[in-house]
VOZA-280690 format. One record per residue (C-alpha): residue number from 1; x, y, z. Coordinates in nm, 4 decimals. Layout:
BEGIN
<pt><nr>NUM</nr><east>X</east><north>Y</north><up>Z</up></pt>
...
***
This chain:
BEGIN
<pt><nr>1</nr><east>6.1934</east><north>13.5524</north><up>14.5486</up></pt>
<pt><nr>2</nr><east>6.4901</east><north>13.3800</north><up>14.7174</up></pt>
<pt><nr>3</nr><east>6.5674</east><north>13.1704</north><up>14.9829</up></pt>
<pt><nr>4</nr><east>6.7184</east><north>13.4790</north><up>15.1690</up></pt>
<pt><nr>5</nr><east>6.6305</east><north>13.7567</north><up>15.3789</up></pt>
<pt><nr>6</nr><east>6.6533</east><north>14.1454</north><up>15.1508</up></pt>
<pt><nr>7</nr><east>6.7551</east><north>14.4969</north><up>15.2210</up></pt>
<pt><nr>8</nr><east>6.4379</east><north>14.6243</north><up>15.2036</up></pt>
<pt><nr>9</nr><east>6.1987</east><north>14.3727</north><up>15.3724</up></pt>
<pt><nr>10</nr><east>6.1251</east><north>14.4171</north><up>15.7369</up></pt>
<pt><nr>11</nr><east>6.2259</east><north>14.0722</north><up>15.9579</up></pt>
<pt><nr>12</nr><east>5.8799</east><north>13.9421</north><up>15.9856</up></pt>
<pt><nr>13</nr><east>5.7989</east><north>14.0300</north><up>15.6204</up></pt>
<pt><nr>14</nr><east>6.0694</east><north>13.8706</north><up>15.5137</up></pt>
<pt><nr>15</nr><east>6.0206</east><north>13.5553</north><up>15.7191</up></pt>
<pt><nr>16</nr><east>5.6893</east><north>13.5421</north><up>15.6170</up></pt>
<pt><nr>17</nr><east>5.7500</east><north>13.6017</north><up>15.2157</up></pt>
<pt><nr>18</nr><east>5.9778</east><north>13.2845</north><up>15.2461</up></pt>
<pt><nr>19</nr><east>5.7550</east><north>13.0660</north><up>15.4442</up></pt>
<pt><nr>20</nr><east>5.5001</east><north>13.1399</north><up>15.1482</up></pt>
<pt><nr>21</nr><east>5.7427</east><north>13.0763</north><up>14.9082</up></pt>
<pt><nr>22</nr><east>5.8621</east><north>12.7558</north><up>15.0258</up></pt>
<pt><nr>23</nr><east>5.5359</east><north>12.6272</north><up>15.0733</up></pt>
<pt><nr>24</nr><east>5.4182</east><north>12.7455</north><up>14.7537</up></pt>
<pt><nr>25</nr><east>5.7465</east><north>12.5494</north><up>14.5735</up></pt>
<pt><nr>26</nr><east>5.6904</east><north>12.2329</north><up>14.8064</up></pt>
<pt><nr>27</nr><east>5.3426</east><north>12.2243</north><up>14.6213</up></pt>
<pt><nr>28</nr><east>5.3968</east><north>12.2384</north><up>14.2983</up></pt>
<pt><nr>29</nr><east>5.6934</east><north>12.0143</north><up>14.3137</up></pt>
<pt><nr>30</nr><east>5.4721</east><north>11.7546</north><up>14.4610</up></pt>
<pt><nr>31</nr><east>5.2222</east><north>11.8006</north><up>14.2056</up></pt>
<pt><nr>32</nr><east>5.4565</east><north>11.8111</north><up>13.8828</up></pt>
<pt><nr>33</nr><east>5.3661</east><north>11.4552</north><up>13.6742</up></pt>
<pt><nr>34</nr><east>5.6585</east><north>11.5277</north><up>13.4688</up></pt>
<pt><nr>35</nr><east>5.9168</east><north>11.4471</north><up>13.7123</up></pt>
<pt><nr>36</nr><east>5.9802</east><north>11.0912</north><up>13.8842</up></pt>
<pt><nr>37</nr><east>5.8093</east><north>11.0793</north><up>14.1662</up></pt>
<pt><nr>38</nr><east>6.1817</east><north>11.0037</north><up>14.4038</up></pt>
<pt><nr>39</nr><east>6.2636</east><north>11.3426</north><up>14.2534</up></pt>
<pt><nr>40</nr><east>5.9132</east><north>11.4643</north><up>14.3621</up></pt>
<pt><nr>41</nr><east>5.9206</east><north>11.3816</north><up>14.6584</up></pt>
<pt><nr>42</nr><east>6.3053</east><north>11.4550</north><up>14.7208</up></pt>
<pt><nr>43</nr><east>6.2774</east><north>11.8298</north><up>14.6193</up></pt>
<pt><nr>44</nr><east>5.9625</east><north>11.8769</north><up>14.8294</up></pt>
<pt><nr>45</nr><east>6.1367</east><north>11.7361</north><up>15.1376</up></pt>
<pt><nr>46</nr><east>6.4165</east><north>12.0133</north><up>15.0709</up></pt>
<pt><nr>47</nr><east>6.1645</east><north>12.2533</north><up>15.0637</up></pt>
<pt><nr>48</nr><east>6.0090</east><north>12.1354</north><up>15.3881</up></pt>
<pt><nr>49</nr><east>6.3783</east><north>12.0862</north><up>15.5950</up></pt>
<pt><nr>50</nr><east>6.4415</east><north>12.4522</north><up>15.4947</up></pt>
<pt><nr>51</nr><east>6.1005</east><north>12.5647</north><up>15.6264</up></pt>
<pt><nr>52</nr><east>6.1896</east><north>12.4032</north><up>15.9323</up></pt>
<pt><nr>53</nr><east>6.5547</east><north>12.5859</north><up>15.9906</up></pt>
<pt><nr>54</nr><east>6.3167</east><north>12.9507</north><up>15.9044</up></pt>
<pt><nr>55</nr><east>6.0980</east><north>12.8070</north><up>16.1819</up></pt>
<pt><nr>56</nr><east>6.4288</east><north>12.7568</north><up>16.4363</up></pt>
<pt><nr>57</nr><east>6.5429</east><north>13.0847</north><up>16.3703</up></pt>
<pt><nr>58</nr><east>6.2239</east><north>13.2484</north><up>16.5029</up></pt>
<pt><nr>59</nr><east>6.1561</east><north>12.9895</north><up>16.7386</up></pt>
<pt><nr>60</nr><east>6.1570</east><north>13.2474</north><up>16.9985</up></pt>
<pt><nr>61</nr><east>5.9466</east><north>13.5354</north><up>16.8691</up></pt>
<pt><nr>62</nr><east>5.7240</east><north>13.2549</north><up>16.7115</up></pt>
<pt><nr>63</nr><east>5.6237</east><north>13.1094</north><up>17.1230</up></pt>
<pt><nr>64</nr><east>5.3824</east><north>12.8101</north><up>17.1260</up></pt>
<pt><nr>65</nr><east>5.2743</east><north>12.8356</north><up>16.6967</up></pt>
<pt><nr>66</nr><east>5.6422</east><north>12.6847</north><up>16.6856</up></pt>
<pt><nr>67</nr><east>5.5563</east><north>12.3706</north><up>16.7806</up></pt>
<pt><nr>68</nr><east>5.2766</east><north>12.3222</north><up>16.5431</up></pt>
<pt><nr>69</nr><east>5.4495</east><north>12.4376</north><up>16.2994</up></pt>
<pt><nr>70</nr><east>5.7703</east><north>12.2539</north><up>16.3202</up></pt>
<pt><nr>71</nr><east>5.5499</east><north>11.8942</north><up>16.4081</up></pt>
<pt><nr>72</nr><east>5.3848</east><north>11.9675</north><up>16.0649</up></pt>
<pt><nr>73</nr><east>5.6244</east><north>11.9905</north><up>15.8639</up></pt>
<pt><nr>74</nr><east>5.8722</east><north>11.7119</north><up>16.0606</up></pt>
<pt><nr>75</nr><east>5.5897</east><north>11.4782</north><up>16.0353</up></pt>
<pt><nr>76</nr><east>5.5572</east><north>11.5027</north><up>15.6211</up></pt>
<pt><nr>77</nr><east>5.9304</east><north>11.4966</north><up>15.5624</up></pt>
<pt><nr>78</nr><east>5.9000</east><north>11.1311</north><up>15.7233</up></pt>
<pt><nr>79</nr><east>5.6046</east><north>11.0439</north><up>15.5355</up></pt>
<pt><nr>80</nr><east>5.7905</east><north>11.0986</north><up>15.2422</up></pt>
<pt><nr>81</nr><east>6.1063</east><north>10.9463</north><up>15.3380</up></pt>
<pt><nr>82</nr><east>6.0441</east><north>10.5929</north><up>15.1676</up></pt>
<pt><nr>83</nr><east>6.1169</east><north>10.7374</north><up>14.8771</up></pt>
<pt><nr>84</nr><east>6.4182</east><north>10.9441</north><up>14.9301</up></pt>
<pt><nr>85</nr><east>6.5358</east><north>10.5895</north><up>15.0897</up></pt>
<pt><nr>86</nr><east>6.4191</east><north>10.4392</north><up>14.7858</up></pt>
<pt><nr>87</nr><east>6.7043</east><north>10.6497</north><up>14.5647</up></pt>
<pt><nr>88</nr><east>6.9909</east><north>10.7233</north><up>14.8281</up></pt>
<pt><nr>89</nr><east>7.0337</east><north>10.3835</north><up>14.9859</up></pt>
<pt><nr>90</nr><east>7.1143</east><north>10.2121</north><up>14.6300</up></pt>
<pt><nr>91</nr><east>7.3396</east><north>10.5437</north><up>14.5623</up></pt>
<pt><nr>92</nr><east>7.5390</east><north>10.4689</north><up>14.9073</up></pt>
<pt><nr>93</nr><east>7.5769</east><north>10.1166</north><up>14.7923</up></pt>
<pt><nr>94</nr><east>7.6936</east><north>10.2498</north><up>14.4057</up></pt>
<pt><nr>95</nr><east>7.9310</east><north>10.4955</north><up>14.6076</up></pt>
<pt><nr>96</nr><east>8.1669</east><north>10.1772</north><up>14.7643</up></pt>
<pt><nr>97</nr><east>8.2431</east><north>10.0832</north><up>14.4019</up></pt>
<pt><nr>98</nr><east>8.1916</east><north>9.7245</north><up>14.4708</up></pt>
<pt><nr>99</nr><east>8.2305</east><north>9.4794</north><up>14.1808</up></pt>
<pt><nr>100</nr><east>7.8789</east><north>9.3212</north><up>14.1011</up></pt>
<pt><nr>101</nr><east>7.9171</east><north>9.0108</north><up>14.1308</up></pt>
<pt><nr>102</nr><east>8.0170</east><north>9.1291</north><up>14.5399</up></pt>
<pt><nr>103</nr><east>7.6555</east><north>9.3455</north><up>14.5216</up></pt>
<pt><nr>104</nr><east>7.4217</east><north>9.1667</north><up>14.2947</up></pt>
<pt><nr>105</nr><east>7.2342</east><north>9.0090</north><up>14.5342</up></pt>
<pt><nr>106</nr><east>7.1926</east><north>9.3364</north><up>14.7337</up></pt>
<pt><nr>107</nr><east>7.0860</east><north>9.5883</north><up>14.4555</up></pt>
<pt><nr>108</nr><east>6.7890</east><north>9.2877</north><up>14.3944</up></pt>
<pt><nr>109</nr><east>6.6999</east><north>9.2858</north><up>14.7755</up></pt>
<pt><nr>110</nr><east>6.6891</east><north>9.6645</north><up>14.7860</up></pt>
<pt><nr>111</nr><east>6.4696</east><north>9.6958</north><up>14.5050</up></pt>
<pt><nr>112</nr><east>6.2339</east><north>9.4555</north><up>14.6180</up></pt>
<pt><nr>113</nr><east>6.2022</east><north>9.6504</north><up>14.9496</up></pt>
<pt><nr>114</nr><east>6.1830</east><north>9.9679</north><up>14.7513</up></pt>
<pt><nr>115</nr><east>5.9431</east><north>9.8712</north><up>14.4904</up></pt>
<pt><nr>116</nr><east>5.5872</east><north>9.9301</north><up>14.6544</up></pt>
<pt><nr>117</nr><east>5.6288</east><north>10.2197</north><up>14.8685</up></pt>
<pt><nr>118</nr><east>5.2505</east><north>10.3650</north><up>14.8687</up></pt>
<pt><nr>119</nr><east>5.3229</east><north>10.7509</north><up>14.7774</up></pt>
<pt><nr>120</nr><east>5.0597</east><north>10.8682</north><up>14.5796</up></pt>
<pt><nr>121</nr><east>4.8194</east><north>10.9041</north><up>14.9286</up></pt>
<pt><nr>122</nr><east>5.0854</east><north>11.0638</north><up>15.1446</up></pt>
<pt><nr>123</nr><east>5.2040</east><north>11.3034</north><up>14.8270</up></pt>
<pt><nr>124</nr><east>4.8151</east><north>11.4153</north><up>14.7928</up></pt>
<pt><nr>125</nr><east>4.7437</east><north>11.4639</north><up>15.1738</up></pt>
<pt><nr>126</nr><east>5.0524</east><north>11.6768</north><up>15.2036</up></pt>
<pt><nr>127</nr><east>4.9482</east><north>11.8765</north><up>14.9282</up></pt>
<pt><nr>128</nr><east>4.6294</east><north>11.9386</north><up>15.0624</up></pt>
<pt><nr>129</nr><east>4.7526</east><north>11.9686</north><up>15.4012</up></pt>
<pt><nr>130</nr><east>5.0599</east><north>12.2615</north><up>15.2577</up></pt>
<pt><nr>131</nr><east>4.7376</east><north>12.4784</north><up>15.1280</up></pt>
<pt><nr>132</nr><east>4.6054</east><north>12.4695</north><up>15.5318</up></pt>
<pt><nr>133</nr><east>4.9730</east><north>12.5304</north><up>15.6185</up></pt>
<pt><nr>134</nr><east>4.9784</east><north>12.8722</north><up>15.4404</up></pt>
<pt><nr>135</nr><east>4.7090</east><north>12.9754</north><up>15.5636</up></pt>
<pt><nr>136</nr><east>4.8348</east><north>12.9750</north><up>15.9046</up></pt>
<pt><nr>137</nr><east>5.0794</east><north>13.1732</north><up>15.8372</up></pt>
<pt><nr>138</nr><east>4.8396</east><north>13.5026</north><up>15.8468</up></pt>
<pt><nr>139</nr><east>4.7918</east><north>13.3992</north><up>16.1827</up></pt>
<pt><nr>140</nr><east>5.1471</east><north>13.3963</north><up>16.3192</up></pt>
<pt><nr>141</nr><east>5.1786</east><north>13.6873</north><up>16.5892</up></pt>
<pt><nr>142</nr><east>5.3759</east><north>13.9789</north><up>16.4995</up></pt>
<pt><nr>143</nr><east>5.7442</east><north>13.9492</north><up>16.4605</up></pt>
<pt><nr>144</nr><east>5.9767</east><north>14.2266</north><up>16.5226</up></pt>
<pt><nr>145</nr><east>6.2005</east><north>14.3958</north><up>16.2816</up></pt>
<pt><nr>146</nr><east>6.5636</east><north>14.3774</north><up>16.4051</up></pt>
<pt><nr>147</nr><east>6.8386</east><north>14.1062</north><up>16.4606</up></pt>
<pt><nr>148</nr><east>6.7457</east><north>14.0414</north><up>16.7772</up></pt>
<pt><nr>149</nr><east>6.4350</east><north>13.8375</north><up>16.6247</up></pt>
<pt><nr>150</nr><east>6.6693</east><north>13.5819</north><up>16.4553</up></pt>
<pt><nr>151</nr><east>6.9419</east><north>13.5739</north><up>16.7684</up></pt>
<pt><nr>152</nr><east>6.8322</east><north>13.3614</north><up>16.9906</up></pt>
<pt><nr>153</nr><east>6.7662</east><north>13.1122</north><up>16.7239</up></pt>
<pt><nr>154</nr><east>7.0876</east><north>13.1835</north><up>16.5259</up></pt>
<pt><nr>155</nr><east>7.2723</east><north>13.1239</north><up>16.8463</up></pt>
<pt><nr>156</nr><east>7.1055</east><north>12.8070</north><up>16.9906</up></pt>
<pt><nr>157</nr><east>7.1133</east><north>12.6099</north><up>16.6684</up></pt>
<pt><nr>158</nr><east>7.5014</east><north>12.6905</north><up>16.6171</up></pt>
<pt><nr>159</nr><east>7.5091</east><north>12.5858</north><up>16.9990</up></pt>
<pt><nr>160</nr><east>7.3355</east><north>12.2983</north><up>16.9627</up></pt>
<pt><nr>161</nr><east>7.5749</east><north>12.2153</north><up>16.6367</up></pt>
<pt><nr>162</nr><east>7.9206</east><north>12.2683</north><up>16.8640</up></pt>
<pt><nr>163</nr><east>7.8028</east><north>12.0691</north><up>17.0852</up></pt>
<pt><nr>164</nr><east>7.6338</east><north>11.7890</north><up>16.8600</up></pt>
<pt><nr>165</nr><east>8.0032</east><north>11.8034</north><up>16.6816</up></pt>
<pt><nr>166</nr><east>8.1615</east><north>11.7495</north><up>17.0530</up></pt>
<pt><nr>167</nr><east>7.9548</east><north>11.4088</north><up>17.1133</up></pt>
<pt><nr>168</nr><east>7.9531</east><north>11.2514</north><up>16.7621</up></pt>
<pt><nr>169</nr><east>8.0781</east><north>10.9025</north><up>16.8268</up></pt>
<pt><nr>170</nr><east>7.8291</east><north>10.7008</north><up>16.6758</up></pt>
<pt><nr>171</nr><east>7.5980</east><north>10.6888</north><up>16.3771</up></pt>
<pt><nr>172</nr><east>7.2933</east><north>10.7883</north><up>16.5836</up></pt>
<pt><nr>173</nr><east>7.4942</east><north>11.1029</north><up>16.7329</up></pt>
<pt><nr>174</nr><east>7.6755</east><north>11.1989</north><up>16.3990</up></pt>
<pt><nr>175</nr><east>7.3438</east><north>11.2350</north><up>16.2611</up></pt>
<pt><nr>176</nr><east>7.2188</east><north>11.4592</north><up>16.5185</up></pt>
<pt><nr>177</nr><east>7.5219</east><north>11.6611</north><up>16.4046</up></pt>
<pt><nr>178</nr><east>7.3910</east><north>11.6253</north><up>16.0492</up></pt>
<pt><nr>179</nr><east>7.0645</east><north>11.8067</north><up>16.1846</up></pt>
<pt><nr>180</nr><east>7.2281</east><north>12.1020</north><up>16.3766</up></pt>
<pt><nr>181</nr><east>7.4946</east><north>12.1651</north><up>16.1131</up></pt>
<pt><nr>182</nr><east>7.2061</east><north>12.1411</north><up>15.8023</up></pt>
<pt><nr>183</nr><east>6.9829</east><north>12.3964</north><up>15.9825</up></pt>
<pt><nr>184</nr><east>7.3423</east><north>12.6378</north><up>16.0310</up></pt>
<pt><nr>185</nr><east>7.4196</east><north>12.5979</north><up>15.6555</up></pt>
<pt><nr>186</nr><east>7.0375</east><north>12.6889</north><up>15.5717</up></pt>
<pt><nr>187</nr><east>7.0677</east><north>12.9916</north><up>15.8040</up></pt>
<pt><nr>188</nr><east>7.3882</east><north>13.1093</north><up>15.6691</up></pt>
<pt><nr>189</nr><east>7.1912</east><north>13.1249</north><up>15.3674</up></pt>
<pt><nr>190</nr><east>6.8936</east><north>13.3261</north><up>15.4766</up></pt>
<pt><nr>191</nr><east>7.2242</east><north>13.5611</north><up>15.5828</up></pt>
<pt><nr>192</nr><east>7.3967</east><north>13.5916</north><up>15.2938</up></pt>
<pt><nr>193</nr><east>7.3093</east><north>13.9379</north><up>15.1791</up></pt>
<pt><nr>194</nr><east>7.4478</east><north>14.0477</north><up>15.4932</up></pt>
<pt><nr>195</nr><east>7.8219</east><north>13.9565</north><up>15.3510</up></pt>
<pt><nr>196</nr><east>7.7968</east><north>13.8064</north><up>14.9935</up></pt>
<pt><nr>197</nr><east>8.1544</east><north>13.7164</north><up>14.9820</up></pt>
<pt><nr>198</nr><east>8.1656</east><north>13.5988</north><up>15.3340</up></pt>
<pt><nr>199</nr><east>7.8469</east><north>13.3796</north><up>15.3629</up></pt>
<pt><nr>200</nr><east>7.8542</east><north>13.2380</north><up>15.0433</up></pt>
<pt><nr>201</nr><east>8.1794</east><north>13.1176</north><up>15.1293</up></pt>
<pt><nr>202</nr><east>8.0759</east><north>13.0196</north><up>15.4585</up></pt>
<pt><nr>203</nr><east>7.7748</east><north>12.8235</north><up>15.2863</up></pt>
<pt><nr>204</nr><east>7.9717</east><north>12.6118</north><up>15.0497</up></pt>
<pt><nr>205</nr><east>8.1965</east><north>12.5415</north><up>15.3570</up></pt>
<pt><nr>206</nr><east>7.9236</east><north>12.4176</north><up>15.4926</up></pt>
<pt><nr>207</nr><east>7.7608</east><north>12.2541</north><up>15.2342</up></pt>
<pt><nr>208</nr><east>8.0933</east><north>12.0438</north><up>15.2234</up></pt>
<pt><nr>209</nr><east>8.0291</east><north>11.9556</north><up>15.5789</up></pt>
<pt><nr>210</nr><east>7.6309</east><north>11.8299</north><up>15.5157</up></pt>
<pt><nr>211</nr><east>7.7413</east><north>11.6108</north><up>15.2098</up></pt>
<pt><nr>212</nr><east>8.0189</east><north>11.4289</north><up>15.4323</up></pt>
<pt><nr>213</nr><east>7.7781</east><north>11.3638</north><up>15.7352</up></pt>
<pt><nr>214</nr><east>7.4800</east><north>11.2746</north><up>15.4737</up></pt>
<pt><nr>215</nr><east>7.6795</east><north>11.0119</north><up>15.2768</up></pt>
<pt><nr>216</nr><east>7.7963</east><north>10.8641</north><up>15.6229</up></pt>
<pt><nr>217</nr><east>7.4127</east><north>10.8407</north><up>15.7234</up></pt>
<pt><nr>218</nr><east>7.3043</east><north>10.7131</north><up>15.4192</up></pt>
<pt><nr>219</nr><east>7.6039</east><north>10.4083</north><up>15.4499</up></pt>
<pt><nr>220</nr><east>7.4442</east><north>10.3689</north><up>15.8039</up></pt>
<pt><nr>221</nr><east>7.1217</east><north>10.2870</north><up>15.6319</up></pt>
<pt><nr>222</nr><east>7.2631</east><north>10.1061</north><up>15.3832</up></pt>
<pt><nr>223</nr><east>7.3757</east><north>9.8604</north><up>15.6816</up></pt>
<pt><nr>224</nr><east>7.0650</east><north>9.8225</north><up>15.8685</up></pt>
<pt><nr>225</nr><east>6.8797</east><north>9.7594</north><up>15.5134</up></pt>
<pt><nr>226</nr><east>7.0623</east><north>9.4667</north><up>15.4164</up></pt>
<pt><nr>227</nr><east>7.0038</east><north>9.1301</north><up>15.5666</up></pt>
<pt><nr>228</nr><east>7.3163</east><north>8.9227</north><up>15.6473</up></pt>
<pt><nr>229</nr><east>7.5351</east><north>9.1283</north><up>15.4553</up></pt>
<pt><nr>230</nr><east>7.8698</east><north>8.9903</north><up>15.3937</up></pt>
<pt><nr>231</nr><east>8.1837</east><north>9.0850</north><up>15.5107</up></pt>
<pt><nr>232</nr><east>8.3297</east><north>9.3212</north><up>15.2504</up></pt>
<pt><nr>233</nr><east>7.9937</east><north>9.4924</north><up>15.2362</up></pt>
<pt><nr>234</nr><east>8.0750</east><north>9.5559</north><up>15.5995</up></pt>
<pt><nr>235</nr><east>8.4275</east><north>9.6688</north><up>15.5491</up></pt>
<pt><nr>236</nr><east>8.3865</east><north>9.8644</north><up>15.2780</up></pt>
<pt><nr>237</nr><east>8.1221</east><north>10.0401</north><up>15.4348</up></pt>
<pt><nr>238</nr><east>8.3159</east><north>10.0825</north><up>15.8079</up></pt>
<pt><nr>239</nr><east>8.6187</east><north>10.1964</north><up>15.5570</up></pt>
<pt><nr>240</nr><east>8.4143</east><north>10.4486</north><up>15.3656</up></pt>
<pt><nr>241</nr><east>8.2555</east><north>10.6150</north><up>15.7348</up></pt>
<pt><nr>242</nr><east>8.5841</east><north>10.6650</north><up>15.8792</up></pt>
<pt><nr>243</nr><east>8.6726</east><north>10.8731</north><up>15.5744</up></pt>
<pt><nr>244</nr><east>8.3875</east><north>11.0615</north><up>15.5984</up></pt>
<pt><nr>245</nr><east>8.4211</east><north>11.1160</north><up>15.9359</up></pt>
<pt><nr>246</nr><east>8.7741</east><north>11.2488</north><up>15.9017</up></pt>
<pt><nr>247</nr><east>8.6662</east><north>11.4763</north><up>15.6559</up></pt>
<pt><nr>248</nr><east>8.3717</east><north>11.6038</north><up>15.8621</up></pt>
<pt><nr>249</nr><east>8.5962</east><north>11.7049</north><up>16.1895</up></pt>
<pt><nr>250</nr><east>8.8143</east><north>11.8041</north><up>15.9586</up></pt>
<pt><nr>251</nr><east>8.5896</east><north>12.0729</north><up>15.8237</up></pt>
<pt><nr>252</nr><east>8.3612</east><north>12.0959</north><up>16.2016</up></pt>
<pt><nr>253</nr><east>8.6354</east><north>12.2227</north><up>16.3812</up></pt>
<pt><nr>254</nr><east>8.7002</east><north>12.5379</north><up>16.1337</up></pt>
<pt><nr>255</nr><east>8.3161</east><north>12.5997</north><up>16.1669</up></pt>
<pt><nr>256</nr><east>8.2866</east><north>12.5393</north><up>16.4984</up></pt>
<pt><nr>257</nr><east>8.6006</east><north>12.7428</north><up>16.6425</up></pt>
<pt><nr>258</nr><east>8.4267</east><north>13.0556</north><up>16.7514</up></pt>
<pt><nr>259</nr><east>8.1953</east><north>12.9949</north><up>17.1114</up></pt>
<pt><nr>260</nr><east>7.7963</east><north>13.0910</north><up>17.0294</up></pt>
<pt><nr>261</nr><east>7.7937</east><north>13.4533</north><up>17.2029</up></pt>
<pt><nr>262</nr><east>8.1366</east><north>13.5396</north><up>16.9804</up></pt>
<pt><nr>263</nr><east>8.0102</east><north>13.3984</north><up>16.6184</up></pt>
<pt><nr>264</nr><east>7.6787</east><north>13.5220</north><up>16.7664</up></pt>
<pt><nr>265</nr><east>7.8486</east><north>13.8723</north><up>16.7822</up></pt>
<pt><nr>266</nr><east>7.9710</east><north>13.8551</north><up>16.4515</up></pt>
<pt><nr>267</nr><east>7.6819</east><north>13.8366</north><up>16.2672</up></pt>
<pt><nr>268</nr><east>7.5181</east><north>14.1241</north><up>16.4356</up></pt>
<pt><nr>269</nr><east>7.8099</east><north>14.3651</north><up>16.3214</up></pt>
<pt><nr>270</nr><east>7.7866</east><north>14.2284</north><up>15.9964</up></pt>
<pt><nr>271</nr><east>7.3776</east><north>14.2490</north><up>16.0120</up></pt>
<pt><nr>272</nr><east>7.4278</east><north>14.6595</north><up>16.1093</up></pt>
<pt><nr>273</nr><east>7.6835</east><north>14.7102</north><up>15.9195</up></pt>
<pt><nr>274</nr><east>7.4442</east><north>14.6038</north><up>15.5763</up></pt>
<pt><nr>275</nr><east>7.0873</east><north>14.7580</north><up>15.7632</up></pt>
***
């Protein structure tokens, strides 16, 4: 089944049929030869950052297996990341539409660094480690069946999004407000039954929003990966973030207009209203 919570499933049910799903997917798309191994391991570490917004939203019913939970799976999404590096930093650089000759030298150093990552060890212990994952999930304690088990987690992480969105003034903190607005989107997904029209709108809205603060993080990277790099490398990086940037606020202060309790309150007349 989907990424989303349905009619006829209970709360916990439901949070536990997707947690089993997810972890299920993240296996096999570790294990599938056919693909490249950047796609691999890029698809899997989808599968684990939605895991990890399910795990937010029932932080609360959830208590202390939270925090193993959420360490897990943050600790194999960065044992993986060499390889999503490996594929987005050269896509940043692709993405300034530099001439060649201004780049050469670049794409050569980047591949170099890429070239060697050692995958195939991390890629197997996460697989084995996924199969000891599910299994935990049998012992999660029980998790009520009503809106008020995904509240306090729908609320804090659009909180902690505003607020992110409020501070952003550097690459460090605009990422941070990549996080917090990657987990909403990924929420407003588990939602979307509740409204079809609405959420789904509300989802590409925000997909919008996690592309723009994404490609500026991955120009950010770019930067710190590239020794020396010359001056209109530089600019037309700085020239590309402030667009992105621009766009993001653009589209942050639409999602972000309601305060927590009201968007909060929103949700739970449209949760009713479809329960």
């Amino acid at each position: 089944m989907a990424y989303i919570i349905e009619r006829e499933e209970s709360v916990g049910g439901a949070v536990c049929r997707i947690m089993d799903d997810q972890i299920v997917l993240a296996r096999a798309q570790l294990t599938d030869e056919k693909a490249p191994i950047e796609e691999r391991v890029h698809d899997a570490r989808k599968r684990f950052k939605e895991t990890r917004a399910l795990l937010r939203l029932i932080r609360e019913p959830l208590g202390p297996q939270y925090g193993i939970e959420n360490a897990w799976f943050r600790d194999a999404g960065r044992d993986l990341a060499a390889a999503r590096d490996a594929a987005a930093v050269p896509a940043a650089l692709d993405s300034l539409q530099l001439p060649r000759s201004v780049t050469r030298n670049v794409r050569r150093h980047l591949a170099n660094r890429h070239s060697h990552a050692p995958l195939e060890g991390v890629i197997a212990n996460a697989v084995d480690q996924l199969v000891v994952a599910q299994a935990r999930v049998a012992l999660w304690p029980p998790i009520e069946s009503s809106f008020d088990a995904l509240a306090a987690g729908l609320r804090d992480n659009y909180r902690k999004g505003r607020r992110a969105m409020a501070m952003a003034d550097s690459p460090q903190t605009l990422h941070e407000w990549r996080k917090a607005a990657k987990t909403h989107w990924y929420h407003v997904q588990l939602l979307r039954n509740v409204w079809p029209e609405m959420m789904e709108a509300s989802a590409a809205v925000l997909r919008s929003l996690s592309r723009a603060l994404g490609d500026h993080h991955d120009l950010a990277v770019l930067r710190e990966s590239i020794e020396a790099p010359s001056p209109r490398i530089v600019e037309a990086i700085d020239v590309r973030q402030r667009e992105l940037e621009r766009t993001a606020f653009d589209i942050g202060k639409r999602v972000y207009a309601e305060r927590p309790d009201a968007w909060l309150a929103r949700m739970r007349k449209y949760w009713e209203a479809w329960r």
